[in-house]
SENUKE-47540 format. One record per atom (N, C-alpha, C): x, y, z; residue in one letter; atom name; residue number from 0. Coordinates in nm, 4 decimals. Atoms other than C-alpha are relative to their C-alpha. Layout:
N
+----------+----------+----------+----+----+-----+
!       px !       py !       pz ! aa ! at !   i !
+----------+----------+----------+----+----+-----+
!        X !        Y !        Z !  a ! CA ! NUM !
...
+----------+----------+----------+----+----+-----+
This chain:
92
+----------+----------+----------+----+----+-----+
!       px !       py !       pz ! aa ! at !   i !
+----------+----------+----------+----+----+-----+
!   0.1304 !  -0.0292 !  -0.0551 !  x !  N !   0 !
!   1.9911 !   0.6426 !   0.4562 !  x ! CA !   0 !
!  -0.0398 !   0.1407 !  -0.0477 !  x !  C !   0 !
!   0.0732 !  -0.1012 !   0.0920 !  x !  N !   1 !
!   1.7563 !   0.8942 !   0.2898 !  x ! CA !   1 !
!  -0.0205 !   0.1409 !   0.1165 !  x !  C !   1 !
!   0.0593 !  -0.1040 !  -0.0516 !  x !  N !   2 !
!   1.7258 !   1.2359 !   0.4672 !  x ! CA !   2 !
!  -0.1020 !   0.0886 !  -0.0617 !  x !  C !   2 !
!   0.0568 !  -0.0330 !   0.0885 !  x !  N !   3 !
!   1.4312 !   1.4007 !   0.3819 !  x ! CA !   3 !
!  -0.0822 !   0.1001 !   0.0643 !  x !  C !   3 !
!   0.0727 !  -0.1269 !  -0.0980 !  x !  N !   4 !
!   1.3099 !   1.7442 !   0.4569 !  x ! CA !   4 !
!  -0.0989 !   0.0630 !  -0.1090 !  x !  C !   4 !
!   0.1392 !  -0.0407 !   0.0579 !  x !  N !   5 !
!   0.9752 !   1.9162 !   0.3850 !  x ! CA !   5 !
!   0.0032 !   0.1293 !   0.0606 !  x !  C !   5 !
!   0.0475 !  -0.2082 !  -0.0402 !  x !  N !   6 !
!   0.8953 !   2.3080 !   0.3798 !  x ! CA !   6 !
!  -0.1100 !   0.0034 !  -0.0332 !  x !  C !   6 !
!   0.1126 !  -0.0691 !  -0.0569 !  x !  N !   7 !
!   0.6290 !   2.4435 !   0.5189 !  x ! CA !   7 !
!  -0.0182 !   0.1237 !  -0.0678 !  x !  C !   7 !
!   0.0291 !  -0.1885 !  -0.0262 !  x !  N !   8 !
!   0.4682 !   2.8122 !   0.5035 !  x ! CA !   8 !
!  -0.0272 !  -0.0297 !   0.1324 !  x !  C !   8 !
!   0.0117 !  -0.0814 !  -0.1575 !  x !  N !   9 !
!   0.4496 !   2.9941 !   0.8230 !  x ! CA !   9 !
!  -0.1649 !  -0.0678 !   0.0337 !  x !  C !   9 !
!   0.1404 !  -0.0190 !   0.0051 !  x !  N !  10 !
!   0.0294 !   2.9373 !   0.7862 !  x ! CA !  10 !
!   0.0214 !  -0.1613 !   0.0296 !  x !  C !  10 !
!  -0.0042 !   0.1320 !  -0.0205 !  x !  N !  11 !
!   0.0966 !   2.5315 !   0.7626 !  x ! CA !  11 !
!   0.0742 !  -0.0553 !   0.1316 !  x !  C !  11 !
!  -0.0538 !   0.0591 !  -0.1217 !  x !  N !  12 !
!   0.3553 !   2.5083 !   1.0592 !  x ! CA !  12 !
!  -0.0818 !   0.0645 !   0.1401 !  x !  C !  12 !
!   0.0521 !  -0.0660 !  -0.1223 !  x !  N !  13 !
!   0.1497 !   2.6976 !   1.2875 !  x ! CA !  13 !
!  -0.1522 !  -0.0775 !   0.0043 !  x !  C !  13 !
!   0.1283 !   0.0774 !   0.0173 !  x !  N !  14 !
!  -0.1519 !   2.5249 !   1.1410 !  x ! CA !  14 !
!   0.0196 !  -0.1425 !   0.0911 !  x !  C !  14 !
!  -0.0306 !   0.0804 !  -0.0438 !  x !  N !  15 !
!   0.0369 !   2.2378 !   1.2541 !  x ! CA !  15 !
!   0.0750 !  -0.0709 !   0.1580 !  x !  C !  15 !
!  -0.0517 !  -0.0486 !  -0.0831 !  x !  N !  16 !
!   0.1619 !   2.3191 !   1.5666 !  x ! CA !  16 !
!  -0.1132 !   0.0091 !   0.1281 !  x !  C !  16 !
!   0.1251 !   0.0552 !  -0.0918 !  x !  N !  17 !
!  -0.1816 !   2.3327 !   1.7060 !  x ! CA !  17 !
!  -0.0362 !  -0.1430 !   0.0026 !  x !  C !  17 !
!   0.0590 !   0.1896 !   0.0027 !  x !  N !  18 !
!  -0.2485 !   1.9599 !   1.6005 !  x ! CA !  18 !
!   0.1201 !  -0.0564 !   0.0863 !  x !  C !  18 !
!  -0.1018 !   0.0431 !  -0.0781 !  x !  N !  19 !
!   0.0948 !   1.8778 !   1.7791 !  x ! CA !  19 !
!   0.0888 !   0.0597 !   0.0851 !  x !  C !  19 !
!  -0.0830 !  -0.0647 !  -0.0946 !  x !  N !  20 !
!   0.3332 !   1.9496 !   2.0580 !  x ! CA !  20 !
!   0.1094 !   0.0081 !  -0.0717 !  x !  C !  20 !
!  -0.1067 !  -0.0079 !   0.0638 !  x !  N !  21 !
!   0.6337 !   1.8961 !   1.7882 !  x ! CA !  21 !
!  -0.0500 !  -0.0281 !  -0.1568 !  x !  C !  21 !
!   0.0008 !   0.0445 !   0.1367 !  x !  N !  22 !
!   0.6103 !   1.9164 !   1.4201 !  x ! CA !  22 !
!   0.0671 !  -0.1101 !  -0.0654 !  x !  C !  22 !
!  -0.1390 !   0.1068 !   0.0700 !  x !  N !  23 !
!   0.9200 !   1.7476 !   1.3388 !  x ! CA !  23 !
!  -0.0296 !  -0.1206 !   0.0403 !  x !  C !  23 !
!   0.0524 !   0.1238 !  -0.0266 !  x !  N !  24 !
!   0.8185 !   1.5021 !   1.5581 !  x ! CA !  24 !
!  -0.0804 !  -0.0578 !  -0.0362 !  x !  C !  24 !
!   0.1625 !   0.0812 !   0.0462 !  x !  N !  25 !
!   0.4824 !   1.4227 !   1.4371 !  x ! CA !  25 !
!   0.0191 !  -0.0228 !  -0.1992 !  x !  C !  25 !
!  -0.1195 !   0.0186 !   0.0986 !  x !  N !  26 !
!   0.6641 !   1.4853 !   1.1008 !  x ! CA !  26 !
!   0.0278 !  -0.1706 !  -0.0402 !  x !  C !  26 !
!  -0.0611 !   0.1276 !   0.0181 !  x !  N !  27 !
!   0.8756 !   1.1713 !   1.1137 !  x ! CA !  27 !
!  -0.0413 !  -0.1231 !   0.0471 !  x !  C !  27 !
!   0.1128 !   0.1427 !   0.0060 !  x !  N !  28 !
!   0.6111 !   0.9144 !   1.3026 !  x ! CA !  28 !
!  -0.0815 !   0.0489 !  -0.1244 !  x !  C !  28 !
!   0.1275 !   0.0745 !   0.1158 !  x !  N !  29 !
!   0.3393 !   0.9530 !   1.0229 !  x ! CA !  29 !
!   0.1403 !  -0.0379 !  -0.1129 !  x !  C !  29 !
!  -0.0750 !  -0.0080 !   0.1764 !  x !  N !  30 !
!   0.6531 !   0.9180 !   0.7242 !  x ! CA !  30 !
!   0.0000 !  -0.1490 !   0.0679 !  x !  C !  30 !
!  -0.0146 !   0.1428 !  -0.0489 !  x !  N !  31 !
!   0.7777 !   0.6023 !   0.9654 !  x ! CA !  31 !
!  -0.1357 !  -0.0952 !   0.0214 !  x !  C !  31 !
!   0.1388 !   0.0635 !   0.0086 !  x !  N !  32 !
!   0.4278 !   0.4627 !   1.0096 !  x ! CA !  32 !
!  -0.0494 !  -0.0433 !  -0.1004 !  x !  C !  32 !
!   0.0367 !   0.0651 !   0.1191 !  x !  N !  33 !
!   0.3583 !   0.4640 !   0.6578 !  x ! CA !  33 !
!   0.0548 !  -0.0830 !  -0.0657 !  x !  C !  33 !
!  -0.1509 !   0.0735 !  -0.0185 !  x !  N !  34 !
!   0.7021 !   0.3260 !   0.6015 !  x ! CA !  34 !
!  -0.0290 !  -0.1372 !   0.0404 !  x !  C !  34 !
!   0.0192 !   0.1551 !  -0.0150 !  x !  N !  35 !
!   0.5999 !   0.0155 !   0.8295 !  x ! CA !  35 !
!  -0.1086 !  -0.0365 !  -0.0611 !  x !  C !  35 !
!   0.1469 !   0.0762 !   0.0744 !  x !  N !  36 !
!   0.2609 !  -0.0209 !   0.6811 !  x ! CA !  36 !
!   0.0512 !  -0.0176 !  -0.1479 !  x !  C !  36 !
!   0.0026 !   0.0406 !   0.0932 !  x !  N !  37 !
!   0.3818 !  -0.0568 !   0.3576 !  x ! CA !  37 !
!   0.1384 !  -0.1180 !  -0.0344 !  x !  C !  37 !
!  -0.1196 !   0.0996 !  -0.0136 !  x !  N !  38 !
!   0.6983 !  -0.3000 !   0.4834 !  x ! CA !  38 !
!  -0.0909 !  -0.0972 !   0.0214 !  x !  C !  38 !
!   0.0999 !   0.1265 !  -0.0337 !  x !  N !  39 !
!   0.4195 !  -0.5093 !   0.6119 !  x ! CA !  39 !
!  -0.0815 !  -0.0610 !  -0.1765 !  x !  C !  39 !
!   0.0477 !   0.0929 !   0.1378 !  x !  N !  40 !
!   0.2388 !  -0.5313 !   0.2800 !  x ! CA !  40 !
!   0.0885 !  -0.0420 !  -0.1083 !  x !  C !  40 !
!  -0.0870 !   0.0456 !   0.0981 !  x !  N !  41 !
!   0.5524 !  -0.5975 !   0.0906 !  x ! CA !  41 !
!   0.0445 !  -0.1721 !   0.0464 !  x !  C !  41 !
!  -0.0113 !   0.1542 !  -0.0246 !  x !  N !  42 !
!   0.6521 !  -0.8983 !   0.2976 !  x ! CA !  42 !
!  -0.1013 !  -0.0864 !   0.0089 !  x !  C !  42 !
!   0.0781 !   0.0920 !  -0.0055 !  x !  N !  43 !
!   0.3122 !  -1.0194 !   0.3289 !  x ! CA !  43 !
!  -0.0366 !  -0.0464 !  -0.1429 !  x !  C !  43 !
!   0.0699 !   0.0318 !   0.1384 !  x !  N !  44 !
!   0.2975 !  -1.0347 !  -0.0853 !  x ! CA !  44 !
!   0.1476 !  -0.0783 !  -0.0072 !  x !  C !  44 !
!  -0.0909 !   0.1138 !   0.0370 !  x !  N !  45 !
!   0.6446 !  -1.2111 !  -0.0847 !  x ! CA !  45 !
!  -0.0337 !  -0.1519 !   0.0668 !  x !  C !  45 !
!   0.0525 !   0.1086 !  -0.0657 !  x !  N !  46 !
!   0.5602 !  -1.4668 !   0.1863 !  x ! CA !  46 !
!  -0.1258 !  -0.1015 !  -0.0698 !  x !  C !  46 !
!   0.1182 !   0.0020 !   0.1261 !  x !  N !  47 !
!   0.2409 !  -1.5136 !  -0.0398 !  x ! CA !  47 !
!   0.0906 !  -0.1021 !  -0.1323 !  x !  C !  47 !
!  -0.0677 !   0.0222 !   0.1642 !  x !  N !  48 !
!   0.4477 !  -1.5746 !  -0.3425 !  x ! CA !  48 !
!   0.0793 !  -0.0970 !  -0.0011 !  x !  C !  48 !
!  -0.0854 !   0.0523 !  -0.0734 !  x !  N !  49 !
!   0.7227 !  -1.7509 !  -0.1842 !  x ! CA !  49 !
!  -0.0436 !  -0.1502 !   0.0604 !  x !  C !  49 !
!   0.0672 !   0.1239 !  -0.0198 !  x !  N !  50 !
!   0.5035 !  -1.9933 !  -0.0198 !  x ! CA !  50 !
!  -0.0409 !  -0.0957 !  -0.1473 !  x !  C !  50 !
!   0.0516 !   0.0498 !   0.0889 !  x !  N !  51 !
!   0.3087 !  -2.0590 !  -0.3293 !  x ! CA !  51 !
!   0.1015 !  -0.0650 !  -0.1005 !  x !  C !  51 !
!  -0.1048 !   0.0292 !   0.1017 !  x !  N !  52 !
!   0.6223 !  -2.1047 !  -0.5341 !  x ! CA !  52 !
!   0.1234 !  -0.0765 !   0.0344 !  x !  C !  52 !
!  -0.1027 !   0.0876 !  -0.0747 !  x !  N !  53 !
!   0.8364 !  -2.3244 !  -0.3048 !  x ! CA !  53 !
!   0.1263 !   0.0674 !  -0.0023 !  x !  C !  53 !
!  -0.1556 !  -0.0768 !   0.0250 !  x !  N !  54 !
!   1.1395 !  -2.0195 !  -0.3013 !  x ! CA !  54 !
!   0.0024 !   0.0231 !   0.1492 !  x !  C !  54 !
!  -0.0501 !  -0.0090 !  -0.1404 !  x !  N !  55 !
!   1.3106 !  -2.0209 !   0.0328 !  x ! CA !  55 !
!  -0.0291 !   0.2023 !   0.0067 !  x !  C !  55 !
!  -0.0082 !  -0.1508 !  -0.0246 !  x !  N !  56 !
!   1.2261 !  -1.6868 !   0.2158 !  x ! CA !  56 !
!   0.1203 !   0.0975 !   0.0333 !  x !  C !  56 !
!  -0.0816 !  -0.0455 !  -0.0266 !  x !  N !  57 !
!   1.5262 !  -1.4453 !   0.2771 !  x ! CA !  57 !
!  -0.0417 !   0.0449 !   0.1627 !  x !  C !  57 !
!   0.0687 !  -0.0007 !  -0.1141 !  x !  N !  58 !
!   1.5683 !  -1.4205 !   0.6689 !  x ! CA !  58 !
!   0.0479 !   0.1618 !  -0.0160 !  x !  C !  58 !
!   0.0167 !  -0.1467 !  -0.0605 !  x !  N !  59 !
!   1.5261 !  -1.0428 !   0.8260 !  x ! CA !  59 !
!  -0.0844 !   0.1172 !  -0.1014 !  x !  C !  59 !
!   0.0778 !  -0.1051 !   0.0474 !  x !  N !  60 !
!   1.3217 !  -0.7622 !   0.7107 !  x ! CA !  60 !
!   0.0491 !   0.0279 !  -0.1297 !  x !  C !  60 !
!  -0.0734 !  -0.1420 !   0.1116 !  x !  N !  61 !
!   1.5717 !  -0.5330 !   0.5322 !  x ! CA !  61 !
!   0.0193 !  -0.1228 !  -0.1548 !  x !  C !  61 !
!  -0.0202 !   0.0864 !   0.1175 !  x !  N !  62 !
!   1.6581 !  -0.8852 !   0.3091 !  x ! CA !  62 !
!  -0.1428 !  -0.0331 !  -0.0904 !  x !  C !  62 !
!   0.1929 !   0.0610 !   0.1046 !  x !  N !  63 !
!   1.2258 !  -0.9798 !   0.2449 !  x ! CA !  63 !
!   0.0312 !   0.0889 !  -0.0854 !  x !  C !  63 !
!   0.0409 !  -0.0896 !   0.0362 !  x !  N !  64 !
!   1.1945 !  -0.6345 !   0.1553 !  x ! CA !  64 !
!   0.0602 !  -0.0154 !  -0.1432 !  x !  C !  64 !
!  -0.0540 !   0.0261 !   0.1530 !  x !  N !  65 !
!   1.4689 !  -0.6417 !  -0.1234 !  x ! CA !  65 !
!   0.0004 !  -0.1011 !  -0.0975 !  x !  C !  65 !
!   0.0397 !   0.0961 !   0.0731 !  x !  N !  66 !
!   1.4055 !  -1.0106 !  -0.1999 !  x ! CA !  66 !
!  -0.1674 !   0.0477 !  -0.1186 !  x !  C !  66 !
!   0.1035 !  -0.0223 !   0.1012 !  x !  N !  67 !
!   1.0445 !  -0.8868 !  -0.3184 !  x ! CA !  67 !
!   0.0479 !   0.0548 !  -0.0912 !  x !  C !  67 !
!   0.0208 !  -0.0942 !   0.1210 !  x !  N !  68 !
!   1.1619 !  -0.6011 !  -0.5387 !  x ! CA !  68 !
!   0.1120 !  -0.1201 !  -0.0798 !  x !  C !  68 !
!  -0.1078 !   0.0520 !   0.1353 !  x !  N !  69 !
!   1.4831 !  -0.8220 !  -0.7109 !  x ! CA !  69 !
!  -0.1010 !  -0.1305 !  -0.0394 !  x !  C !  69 !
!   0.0926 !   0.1095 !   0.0780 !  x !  N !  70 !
!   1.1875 !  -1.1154 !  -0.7603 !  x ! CA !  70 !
!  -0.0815 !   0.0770 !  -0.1188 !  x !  C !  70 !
!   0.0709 !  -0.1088 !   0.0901 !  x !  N !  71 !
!   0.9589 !  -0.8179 !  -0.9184 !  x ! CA !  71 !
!  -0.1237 !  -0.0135 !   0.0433 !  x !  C !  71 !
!   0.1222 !  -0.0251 !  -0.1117 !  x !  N !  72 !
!   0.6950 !  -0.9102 !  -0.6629 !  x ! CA !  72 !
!  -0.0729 !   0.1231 !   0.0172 !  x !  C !  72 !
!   0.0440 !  -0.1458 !   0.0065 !  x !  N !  73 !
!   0.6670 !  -0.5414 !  -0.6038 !  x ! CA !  73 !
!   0.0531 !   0.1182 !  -0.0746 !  x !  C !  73 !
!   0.0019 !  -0.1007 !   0.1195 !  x !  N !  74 !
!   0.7002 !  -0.2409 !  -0.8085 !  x ! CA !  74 !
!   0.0381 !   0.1415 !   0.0994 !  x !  C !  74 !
!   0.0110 !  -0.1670 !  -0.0616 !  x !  N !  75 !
!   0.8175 !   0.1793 !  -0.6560 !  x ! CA !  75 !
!  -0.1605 !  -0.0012 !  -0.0413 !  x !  C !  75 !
!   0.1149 !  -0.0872 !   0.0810 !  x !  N !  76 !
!   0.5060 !   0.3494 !  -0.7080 !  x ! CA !  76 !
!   0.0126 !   0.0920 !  -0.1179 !  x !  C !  76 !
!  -0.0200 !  -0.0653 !   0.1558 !  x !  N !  77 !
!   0.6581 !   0.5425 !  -0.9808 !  x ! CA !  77 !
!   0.0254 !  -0.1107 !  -0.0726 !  x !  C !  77 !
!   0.0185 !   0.1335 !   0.0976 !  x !  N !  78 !
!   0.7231 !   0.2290 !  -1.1193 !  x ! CA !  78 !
!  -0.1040 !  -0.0391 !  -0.0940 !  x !  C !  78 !
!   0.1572 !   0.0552 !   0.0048 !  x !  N !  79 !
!   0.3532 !   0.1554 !  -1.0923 !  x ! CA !  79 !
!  -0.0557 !   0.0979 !  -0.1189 !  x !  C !  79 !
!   0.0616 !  -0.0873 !   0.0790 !  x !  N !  80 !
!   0.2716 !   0.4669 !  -1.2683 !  x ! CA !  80 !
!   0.0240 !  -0.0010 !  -0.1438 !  x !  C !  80 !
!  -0.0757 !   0.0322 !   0.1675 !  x !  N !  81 !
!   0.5110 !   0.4556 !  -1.5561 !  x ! CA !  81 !
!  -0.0986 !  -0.0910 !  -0.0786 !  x !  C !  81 !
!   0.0500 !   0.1069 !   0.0684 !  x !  N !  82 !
!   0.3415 !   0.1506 !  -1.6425 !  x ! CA !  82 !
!  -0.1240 !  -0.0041 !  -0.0391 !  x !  C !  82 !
!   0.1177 !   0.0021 !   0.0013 !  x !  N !  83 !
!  -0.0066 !   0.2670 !  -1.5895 !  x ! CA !  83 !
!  -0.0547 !   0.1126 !  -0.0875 !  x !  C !  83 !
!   0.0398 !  -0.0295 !   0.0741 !  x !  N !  84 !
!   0.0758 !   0.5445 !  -1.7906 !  x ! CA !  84 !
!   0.0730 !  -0.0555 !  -0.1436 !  x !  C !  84 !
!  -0.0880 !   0.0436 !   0.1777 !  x !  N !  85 !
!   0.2396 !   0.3894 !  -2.0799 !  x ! CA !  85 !
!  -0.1532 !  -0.0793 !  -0.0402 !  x !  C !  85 !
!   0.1120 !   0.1741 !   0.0367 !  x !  N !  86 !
!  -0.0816 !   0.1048 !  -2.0745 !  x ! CA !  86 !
!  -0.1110 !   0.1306 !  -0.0453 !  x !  C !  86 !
!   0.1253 !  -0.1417 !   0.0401 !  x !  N !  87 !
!  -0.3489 !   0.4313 !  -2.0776 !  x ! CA !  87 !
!  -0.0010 !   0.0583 !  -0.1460 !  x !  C !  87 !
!  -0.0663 !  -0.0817 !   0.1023 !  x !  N !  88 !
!  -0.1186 !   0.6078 !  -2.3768 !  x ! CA !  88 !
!  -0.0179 !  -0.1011 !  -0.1013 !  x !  C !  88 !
!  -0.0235 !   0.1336 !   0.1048 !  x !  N !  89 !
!  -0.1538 !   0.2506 !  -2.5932 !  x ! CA !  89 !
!   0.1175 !  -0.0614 !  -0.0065 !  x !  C !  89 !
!  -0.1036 !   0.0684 !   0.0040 !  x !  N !  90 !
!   0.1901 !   0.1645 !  -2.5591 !  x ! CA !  90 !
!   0.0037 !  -0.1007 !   0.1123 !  x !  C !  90 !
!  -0.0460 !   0.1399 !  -0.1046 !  x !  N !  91 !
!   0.2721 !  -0.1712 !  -2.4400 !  x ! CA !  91 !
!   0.1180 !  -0.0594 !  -0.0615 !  x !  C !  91 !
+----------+----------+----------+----+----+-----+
């Protein structure tokens, strides 16, 4: 499991500090929030795919999730980029 810490300036945690009663806390719901919103659109593009293609779904989350990426359903976002800049640059 990924630990993942973010530095501030003094001017940003205090900035931030007024918007919340805990940084850290408010911190780690928006990372987890975005986290499920983008677990949701990963299984809803396998389920999608899956259906359409008669491939049994993998049961529980943590398995959709990795079923999409080892199908190639979904892509990292650096993934995405690589590709978007290689296609921009003329190489394909």
């Amino acid at each position: 499991m990924p630990d993942i810490t973010i530095t501030l300036t003094d001017t940003e945690n205090k900035s931030l500090e007024y918007a919340a009663v805990s940084v850290t806390d408010w911190s780690s719901h928006a990372v987890k929030n975005r986290a499920r919103k983008a677990k949701d659109e990963i299984i809803a593009l396998l389920v999608a795919h899956c259906n359409s293609n008669g491939i049994s779904i993998a049961t529980g989350e943590d398995a959709q999730v990795t079923q999409a990426f080892d199908l190639g359903i979904v892509q990292t976002a650096a993934e995405r980029d690589a590709s978007a800049s290689t296609f921009e640059d003329g190489i394909v």
